[in-house]
C-alpha positions in Angstrom: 114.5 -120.3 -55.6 111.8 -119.5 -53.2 109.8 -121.4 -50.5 106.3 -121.1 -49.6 106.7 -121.3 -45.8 110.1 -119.0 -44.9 109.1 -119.0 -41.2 109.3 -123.0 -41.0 112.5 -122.9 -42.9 113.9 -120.6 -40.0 112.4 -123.0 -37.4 114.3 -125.9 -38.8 117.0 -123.6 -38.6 116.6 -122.4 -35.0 116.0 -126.5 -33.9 119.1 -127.6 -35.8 121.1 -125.0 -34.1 119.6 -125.3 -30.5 122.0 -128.1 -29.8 124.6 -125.4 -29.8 123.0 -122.8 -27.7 124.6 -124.3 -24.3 128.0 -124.1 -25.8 127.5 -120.3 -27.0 126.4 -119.8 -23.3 129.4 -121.5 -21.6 131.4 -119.7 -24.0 133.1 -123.1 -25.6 131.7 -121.5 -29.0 132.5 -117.6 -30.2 128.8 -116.1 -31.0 130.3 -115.5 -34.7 130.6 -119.4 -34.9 127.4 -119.7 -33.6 125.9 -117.4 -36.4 128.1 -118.9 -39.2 126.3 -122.2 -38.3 123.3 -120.7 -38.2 123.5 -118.9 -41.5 124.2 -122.3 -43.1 121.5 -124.5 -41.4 119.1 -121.6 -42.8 120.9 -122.4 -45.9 120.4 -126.0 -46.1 117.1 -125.8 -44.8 116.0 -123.0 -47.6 117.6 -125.8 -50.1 116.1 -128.7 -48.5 112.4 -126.7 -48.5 112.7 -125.7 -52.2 113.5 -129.3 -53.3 110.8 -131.0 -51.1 108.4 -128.1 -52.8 109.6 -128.5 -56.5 108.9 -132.4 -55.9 105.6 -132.0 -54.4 104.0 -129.3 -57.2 105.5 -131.5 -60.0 103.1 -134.4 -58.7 100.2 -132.1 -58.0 100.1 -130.7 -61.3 100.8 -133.9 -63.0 97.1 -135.1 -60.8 95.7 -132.1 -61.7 96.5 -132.7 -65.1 95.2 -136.3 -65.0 92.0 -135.1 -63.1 91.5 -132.5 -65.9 92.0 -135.3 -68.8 89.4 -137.6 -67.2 86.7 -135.2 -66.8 87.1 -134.0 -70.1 87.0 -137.4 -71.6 83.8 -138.0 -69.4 82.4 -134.9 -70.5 83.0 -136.1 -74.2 81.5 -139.3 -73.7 78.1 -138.1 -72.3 78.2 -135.6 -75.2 78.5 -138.4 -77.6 75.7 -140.6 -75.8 73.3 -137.8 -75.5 74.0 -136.3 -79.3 73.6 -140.3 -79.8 70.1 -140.4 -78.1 69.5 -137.2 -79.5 69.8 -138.5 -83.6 68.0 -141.5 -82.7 64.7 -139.9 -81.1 65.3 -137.3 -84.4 64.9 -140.3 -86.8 61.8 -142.2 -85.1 60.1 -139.0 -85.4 60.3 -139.2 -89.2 
Protein backbone atom coordinates (compact mmCIF):
# COMPACT_ATOMS: atom_id res chain seq x y z
CA UNK A 1 0.00 0.00 0.00
CA UNK A 2 1.89 2.91 -1.31
CA UNK A 3 1.38 6.76 -1.34
CA UNK A 4 2.08 9.14 -3.94
CA UNK A 5 3.51 12.00 -1.71
CA UNK A 6 5.80 10.01 1.18
CA UNK A 7 7.43 13.39 2.13
CA UNK A 8 3.91 14.90 3.16
CA UNK A 9 3.09 11.78 4.99
CA UNK A 10 6.29 12.45 7.08
CA UNK A 11 5.25 16.13 7.50
CA UNK A 12 2.00 15.10 9.01
CA UNK A 13 4.08 12.99 11.02
CA UNK A 14 6.66 15.53 12.15
CA UNK A 15 3.42 18.19 12.93
CA UNK A 16 1.53 15.59 14.87
CA UNK A 17 4.53 14.83 16.94
CA UNK A 18 5.78 18.54 17.51
CA UNK A 19 3.47 18.87 20.34
CA UNK A 20 5.78 16.55 22.10
CA UNK A 21 9.07 18.01 21.32
CA UNK A 22 9.07 20.37 24.59
CA UNK A 23 8.58 17.35 26.70
CA UNK A 24 11.52 15.27 25.00
CA UNK A 25 13.51 18.54 25.74
CA UNK A 26 12.56 18.92 29.42
CA UNK A 27 13.19 15.32 29.60
CA UNK A 28 9.30 14.49 30.96
CA UNK A 29 9.45 11.95 27.78
CA UNK A 30 12.39 9.21 27.19
CA UNK A 31 13.61 9.91 23.29
CA UNK A 32 12.58 6.10 22.74
CA UNK A 33 8.88 7.23 23.62
CA UNK A 34 9.33 10.06 21.56
CA UNK A 35 10.25 7.78 18.54
CA UNK A 36 7.62 5.06 19.27
CA UNK A 37 5.12 7.92 18.89
CA UNK A 38 6.60 8.94 16.07
CA UNK A 39 6.87 5.68 14.33
CA UNK A 40 3.04 5.35 14.72
CA UNK A 41 1.93 8.83 13.67
CA UNK A 42 4.06 7.91 10.34
CA UNK A 43 2.00 4.92 10.58
CA UNK A 44 -1.42 6.35 10.76
CA UNK A 45 -0.50 9.02 8.48
CA UNK A 46 0.88 6.45 5.66
CA UNK A 47 -2.76 4.67 6.34
CA UNK A 48 -4.69 7.80 6.42
CA UNK A 49 -2.68 8.95 2.85
CA UNK A 50 -3.41 5.59 1.14
CA UNK A 51 -7.10 5.65 1.93
CA UNK A 52 -7.62 9.36 1.09
CA UNK A 53 -5.70 8.23 -2.37
CA UNK A 54 -7.59 4.91 -3.12
CA UNK A 55 -10.88 7.19 -2.64
CA UNK A 56 -9.75 9.90 -4.79
CA UNK A 57 -8.37 7.56 -8.02
CA UNK A 58 -11.63 5.44 -7.69
CA UNK A 59 -13.68 8.79 -8.56
CA UNK A 60 -11.14 9.93 -11.18
CA UNK A 61 -11.28 7.02 -13.10
CA UNK A 62 -14.89 6.47 -12.71
CA UNK A 63 -14.94 10.55 -14.58
CA UNK A 64 -12.50 9.45 -16.76
CA UNK A 65 -14.47 6.64 -17.61
CA UNK A 66 -17.76 8.74 -18.00
CA UNK A 67 -15.68 11.40 -20.05
CA UNK A 68 -14.46 8.56 -22.33
CA UNK A 69 -18.26 7.06 -22.77
CA UNK A 70 -19.63 10.55 -23.81
CA UNK A 71 -17.16 11.42 -26.38
CA UNK A 72 -17.45 8.17 -27.79
CA UNK A 73 -21.12 8.32 -28.01
CA UNK A 74 -20.63 11.93 -29.55
CA UNK A 75 -18.27 10.62 -31.91
CA UNK A 76 -20.95 7.93 -32.98
CA UNK A 77 -23.56 10.28 -33.41
CA UNK A 78 -21.74 12.67 -35.83
CA UNK A 79 -20.66 9.41 -37.59
CA UNK A 80 -24.25 8.49 -38.04
CA UNK A 81 -25.38 12.17 -39.14
CA UNK A 82 -22.64 12.60 -41.56
CA UNK A 83 -22.88 8.70 -43.09
CA UNK A 84 -26.67 10.06 -42.91
CA UNK A 85 -25.94 13.21 -45.09
CA UNK A 86 -23.67 11.27 -46.88
CA UNK A 87 -26.56 8.41 -48.30
CA UNK A 88 -28.77 11.17 -48.85
CA UNK A 89 -26.62 13.50 -51.18
CA UNK A 90 -25.63 9.74 -52.80
CA UNK A 91 -29.33 9.21 -53.69
CA UNK A 92 -30.27 12.79 -55.18
CA UNK A 93 -27.38 12.30 -57.38
CA UNK A 94 -29.18 9.26 -59.02
Amino acid sequence: MGVRRPELVVAAAIVLCLPSLPSVLDGGLSPASAFIRFAVAIALCWAGAAIIERVFDTYSRQARQAEIRRTIEEARARFSQRSAGADGGEHSQH
